[in-house]
VOTIFI-704365 format. One record per residue (C-alpha): residue in three letters; x, y, z. Coordinates in steps of 0.1 Angstrom, whole numbers, padded with zeros to 4 digits. Layout:
VOTIFI-704365
<nudo resn="ALA" x="X" y="Y" z="Z"/>
...
end
This chain:
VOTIFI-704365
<nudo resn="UNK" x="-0239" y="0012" z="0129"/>
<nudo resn="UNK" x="-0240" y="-0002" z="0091"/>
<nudo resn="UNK" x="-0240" y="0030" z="0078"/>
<nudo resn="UNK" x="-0213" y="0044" z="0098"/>
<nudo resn="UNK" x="-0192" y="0013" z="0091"/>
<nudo resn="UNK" x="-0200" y="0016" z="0052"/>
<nudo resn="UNK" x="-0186" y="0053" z="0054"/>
<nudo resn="UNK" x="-0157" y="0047" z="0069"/>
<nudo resn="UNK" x="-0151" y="0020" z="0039"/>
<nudo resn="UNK" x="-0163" y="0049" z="0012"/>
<nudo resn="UNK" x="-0139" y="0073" z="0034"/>
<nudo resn="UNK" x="-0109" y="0051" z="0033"/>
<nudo resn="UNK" x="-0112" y="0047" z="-0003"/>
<nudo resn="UNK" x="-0108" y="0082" z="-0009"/>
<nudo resn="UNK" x="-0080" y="0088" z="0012"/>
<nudo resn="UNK" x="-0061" y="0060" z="-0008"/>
<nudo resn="UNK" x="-0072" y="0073" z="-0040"/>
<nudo resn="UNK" x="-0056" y="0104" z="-0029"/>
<nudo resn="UNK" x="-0023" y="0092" z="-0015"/>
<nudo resn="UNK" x="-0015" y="0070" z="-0042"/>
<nudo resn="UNK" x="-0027" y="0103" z="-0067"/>
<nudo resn="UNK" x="0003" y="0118" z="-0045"/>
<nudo resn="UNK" x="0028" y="0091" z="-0047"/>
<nudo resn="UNK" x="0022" y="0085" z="-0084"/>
<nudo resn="UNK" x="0028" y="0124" z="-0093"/>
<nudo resn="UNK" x="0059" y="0126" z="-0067"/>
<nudo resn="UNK" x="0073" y="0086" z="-0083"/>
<nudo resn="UNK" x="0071" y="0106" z="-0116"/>
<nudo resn="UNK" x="0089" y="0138" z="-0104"/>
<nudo resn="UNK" x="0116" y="0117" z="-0089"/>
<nudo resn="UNK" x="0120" y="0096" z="-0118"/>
<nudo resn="UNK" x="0129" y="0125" z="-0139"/>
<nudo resn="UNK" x="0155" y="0136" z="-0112"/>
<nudo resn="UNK" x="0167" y="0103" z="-0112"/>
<nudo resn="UNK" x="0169" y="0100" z="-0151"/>
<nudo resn="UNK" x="0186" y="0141" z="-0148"/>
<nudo resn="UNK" x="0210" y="0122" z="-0122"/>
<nudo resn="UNK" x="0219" y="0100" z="-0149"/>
<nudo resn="UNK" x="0232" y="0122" z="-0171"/>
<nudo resn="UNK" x="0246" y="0151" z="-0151"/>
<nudo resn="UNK" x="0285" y="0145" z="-0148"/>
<nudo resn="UNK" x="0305" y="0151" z="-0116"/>
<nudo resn="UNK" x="0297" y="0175" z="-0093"/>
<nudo resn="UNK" x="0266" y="0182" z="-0109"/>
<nudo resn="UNK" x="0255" y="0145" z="-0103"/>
<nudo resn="UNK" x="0264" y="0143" z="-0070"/>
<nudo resn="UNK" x="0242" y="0178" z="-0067"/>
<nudo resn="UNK" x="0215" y="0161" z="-0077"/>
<nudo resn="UNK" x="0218" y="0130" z="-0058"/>
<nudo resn="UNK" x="0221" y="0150" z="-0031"/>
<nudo resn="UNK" x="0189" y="0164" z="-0033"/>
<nudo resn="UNK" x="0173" y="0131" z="-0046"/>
<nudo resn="UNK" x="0180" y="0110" z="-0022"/>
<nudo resn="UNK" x="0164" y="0124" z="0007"/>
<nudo resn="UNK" x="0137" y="0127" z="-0013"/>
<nudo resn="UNK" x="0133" y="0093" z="-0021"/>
<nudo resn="UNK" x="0136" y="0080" z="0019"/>
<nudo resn="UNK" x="0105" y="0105" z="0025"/>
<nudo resn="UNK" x="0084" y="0088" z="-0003"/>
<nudo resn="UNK" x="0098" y="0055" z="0007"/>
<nudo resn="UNK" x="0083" y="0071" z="0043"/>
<nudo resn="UNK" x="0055" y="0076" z="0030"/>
<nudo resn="UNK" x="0044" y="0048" z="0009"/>
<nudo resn="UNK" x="0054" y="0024" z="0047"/>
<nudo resn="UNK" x="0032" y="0048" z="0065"/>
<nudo resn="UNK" x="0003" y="0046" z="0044"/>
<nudo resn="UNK" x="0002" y="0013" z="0044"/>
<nudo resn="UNK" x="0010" y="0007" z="0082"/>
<nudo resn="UNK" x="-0021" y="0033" z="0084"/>
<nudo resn="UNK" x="-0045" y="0011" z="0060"/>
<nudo resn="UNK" x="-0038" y="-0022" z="0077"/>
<nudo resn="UNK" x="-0046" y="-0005" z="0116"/>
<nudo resn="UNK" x="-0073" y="0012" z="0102"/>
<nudo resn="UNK" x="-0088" y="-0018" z="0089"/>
<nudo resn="UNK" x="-0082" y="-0038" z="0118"/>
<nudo resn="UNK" x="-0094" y="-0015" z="0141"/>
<nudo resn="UNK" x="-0129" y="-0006" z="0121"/>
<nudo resn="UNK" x="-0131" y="-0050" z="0115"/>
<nudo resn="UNK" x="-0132" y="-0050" z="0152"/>
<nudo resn="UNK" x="-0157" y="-0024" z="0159"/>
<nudo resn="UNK" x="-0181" y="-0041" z="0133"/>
<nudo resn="UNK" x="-0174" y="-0076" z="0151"/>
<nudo resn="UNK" x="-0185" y="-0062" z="0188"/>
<nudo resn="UNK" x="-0213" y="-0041" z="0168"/>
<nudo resn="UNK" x="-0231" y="-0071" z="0150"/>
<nudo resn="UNK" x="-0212" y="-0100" z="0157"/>
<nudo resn="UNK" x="-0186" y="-0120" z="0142"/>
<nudo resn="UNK" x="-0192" y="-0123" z="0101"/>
<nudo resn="UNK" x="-0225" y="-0102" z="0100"/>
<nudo resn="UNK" x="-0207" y="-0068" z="0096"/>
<nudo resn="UNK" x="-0190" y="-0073" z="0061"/>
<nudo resn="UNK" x="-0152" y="-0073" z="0072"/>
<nudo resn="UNK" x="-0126" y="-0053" z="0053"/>
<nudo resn="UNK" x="-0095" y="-0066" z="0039"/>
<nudo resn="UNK" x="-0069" y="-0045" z="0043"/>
<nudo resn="UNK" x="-0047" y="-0061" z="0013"/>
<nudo resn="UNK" x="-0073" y="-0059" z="-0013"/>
<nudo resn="UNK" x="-0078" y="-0023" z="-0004"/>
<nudo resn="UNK" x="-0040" y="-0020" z="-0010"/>
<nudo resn="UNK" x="-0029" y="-0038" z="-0042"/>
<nudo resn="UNK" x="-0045" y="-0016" z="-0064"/>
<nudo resn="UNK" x="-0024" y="0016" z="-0048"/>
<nudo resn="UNK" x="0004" y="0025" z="-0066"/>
<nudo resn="UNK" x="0022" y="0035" z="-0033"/>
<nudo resn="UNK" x="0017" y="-0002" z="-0024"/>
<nudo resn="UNK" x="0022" y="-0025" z="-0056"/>
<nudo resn="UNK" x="0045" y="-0001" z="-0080"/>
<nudo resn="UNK" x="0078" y="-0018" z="-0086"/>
<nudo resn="UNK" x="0089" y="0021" z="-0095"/>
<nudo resn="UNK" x="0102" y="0037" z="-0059"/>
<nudo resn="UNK" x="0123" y="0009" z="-0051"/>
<nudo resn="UNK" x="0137" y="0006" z="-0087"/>
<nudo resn="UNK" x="0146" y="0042" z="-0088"/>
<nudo resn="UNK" x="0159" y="0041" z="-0047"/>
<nudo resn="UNK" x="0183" y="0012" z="-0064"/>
<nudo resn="UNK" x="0194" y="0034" z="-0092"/>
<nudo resn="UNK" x="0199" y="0066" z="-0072"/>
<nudo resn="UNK" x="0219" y="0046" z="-0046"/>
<nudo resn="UNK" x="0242" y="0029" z="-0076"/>
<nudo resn="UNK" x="0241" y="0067" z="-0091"/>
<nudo resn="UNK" x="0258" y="0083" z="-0059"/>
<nudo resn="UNK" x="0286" y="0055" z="-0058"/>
<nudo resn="UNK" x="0299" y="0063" z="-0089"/>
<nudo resn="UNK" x="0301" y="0098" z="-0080"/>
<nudo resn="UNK" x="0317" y="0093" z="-0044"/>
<nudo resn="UNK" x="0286" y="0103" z="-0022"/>
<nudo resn="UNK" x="0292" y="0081" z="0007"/>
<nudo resn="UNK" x="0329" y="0079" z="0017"/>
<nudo resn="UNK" x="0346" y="0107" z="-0007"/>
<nudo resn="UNK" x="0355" y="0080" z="-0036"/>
<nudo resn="UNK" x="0338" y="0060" z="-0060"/>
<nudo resn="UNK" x="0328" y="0026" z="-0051"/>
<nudo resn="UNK" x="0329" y="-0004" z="-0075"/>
<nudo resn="UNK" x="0297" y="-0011" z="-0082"/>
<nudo resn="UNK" x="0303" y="-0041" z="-0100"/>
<nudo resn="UNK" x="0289" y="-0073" z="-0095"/>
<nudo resn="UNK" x="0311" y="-0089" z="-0064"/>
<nudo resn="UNK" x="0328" y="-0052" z="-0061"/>
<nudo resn="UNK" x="0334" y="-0036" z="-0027"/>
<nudo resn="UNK" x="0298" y="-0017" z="-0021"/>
<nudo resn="UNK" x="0277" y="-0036" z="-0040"/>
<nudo resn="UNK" x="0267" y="-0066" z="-0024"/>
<nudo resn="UNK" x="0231" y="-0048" z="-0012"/>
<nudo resn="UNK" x="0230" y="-0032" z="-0052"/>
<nudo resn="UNK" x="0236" y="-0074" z="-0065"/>
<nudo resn="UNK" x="0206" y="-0105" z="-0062"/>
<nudo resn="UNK" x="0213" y="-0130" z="-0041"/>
<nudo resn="UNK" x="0197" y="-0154" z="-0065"/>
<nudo resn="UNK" x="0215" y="-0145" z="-0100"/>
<nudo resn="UNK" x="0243" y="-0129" z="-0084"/>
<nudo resn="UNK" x="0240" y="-0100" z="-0107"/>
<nudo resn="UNK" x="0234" y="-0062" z="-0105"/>
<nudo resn="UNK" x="0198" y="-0059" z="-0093"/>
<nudo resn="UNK" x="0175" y="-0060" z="-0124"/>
<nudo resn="UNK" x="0140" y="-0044" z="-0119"/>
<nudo resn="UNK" x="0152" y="-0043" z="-0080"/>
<nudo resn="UNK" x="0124" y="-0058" z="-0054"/>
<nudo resn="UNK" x="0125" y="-0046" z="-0017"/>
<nudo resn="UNK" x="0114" y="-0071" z="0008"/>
<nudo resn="UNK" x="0094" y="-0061" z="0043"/>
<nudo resn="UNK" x="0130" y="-0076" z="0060"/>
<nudo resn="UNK" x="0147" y="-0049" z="0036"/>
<nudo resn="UNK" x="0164" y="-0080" z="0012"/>
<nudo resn="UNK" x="0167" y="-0068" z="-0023"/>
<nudo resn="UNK" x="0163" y="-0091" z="-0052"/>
<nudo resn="UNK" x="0154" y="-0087" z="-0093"/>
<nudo resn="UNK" x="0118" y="-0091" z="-0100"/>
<nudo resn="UNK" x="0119" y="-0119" z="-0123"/>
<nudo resn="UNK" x="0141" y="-0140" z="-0101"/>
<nudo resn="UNK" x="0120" y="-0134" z="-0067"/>
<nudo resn="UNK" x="0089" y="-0139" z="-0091"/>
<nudo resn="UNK" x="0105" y="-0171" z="-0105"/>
<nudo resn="UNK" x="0116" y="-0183" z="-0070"/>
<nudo resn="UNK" x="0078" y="-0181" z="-0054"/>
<nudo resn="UNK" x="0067" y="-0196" z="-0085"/>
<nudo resn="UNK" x="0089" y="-0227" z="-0079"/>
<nudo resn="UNK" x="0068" y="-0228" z="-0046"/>
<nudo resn="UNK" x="0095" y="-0223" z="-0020"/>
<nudo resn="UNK" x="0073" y="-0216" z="0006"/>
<nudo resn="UNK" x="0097" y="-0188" z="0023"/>
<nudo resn="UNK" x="0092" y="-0150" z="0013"/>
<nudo resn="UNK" x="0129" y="-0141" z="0024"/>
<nudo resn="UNK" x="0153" y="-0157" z="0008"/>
<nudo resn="UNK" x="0182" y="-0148" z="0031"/>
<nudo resn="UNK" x="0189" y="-0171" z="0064"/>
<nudo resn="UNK" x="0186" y="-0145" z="0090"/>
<nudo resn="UNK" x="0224" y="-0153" z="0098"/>
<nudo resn="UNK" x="0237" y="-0137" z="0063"/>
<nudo resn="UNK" x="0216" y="-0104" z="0068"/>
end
């Protein structure tokens, strides 16, 4: 019972050390593509976007995944312990304070490089033959530009609902106390 229930805590522990070992190695080897990406020219670039991109969907895979995995996990075992010793006897889990310390869950790094990858293949013409503007308020940019400063995506957050905004301004936004975690009325996205 308690013992059982205080392995499978010890267990899950490990397997998040692990994955987020895994995601912080793989973040690192992507960034370096990303950062080759950057200054490849022409064919080359869009050579190495190619490759990149998928790449970064996978680990964008896998970081979702992982944490879809944690929070069932951790529901599931809180529930056992509950019908084992009764509600608040077992010690209960929580799954988000076994997440924020993973990389894979709290590293502003995958979705900043997803940003710059995606920016990287429009100015090479990856998706539709020509490249896109990718100015602020250009044709193609309006998912690479924040809603709230209007400009080109500055240390680029990714929302559950898949709204993008710059760090500082989400960060400044929830500090101001809105009360809402997407900013976007559901009738604009």
């Amino acid at each position: 019972g308690d013992r059982e229930a205080a392995g499978f805590a010890w267990e899950l522990r490990l397997q998040l050390h692990k994955a987020s070992a895994f995601f912080a190695e793989k973040a690192e080897e992507l960034a370096a593509g990303v950062e080759a990406a950057r200054q490849a020219r022409g064919p080359e670039a869009a050579r190495r976007l190619g490759r990149l991109l998928p790449e970064l969907a996978d680990l964008r895979r896998f970081a979702f995944l992982n944490y879809v995995a944690v929070v069932k996990a951790v529901k599931k075992r809180n529930r056992h312990v509950r019908q084992a010793f009764g509600p608040g006897l077992g010690g209960e889990l929580q799954a988000l304070a076994l997440l924020l310390p993973q990389s894979f869950f709290s590293s502003p790094a995958l979705s900043s490089m997803v940003t710059q990858a995606e920016m990287l293949s429009r100015r090479v013409g990856l998706d539709g033959g020509c490249p896109a503007d990718v100015t602020p308020g250009g044709a193609g940019a309006a998912d690479l530009t924040c809603p709230i400063c209007l400009d080109v995506l500055r240390g680029p957050v990714v929302l559950n609902c898949a709204h993008r905004y710059c760090f500082d301004c989400l960060a400044g936004y929830i500090a101001r106390d809105k009360g809402e975690v997407c900013l976007v009325k559901l009738e604009d996205g």
